[in-house]
C-alpha positions as CSV (number, residue, x, y, z in Angstrom):
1,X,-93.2,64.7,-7.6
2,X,-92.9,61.5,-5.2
3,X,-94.8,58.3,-5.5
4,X,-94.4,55.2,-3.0
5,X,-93.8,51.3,-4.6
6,X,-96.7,49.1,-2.6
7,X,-96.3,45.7,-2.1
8,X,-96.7,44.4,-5.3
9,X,-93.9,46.8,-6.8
10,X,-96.7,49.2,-8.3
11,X,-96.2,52.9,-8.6
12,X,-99.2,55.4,-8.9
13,X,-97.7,58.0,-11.6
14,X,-98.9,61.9,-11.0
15,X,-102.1,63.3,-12.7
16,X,-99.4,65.3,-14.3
17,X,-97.2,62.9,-15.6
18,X,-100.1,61.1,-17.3
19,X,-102.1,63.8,-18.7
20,X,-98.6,65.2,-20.3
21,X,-98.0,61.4,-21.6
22,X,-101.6,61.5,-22.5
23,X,-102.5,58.1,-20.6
24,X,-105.3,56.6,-19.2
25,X,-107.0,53.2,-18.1
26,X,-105.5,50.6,-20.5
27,X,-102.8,52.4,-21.7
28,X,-99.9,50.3,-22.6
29,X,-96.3,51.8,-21.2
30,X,-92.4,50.6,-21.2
31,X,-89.8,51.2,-19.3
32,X,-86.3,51.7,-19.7
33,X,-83.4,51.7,-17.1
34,X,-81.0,54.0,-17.8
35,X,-77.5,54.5,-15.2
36,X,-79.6,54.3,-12.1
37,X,-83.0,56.0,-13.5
38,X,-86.1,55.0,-15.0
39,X,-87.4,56.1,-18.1
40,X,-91.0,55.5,-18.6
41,X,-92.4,55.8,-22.2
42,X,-96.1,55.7,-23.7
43,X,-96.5,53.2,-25.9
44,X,-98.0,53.8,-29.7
45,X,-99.9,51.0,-30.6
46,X,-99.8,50.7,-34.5
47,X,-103.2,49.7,-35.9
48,X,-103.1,46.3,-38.1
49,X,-104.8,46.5,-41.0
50,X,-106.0,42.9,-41.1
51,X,-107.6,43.3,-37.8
52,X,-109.1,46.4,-38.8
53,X,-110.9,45.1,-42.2
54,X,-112.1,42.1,-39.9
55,X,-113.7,44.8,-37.4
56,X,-115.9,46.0,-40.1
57,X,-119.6,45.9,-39.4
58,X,-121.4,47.0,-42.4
59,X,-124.9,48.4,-41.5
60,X,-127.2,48.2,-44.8
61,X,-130.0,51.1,-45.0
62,X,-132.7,50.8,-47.3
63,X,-133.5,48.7,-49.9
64,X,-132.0,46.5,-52.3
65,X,-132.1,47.3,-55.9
66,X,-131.8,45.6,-59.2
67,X,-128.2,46.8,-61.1
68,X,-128.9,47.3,-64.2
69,X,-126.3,45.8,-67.0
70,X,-125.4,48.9,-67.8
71,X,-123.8,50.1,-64.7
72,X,-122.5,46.5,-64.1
73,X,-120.3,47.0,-67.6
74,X,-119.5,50.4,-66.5
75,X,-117.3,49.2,-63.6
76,X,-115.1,47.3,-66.1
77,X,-114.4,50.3,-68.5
């Protein structure tokens, strides 16, 4: 497999080569140099907590109820 650098130094990469990385659109990659080749390596994003947390949308269904004093004093047991 071949590929040509335009003239902004950008490479198309093979349907191959990206369905075996498994990227797509948006997909964040790095490169490494390594005695006159090029290694090209998918980048795992790791998911930050915080941000995640943050994210949440919580969608309430139905309605509210009364807690009764019971159940509230059961959660501190």
């Amino acid at each position: 497999m071949t590929s040509v650098l335009d003239q902004k130094r950008r490479v198309v990469l093979p349907r191959d080569v990206m369905e075996e990385l498994g990227l797509g659109e948006g997909s964040e990659v790095e490169f490494e140099g390594r005695k006159g080749e090029v290694v090209l390596r998918k980048v795992e994003k790791k998911e930050d907590p915080l941000l995640r947390v943050m994210s949440w949308n919580p969608r309430r269904r139905g309605k509210v109820r009364p807690v009764k004093e019971s159940e509230i004093k059961e959660v501190w047991r």
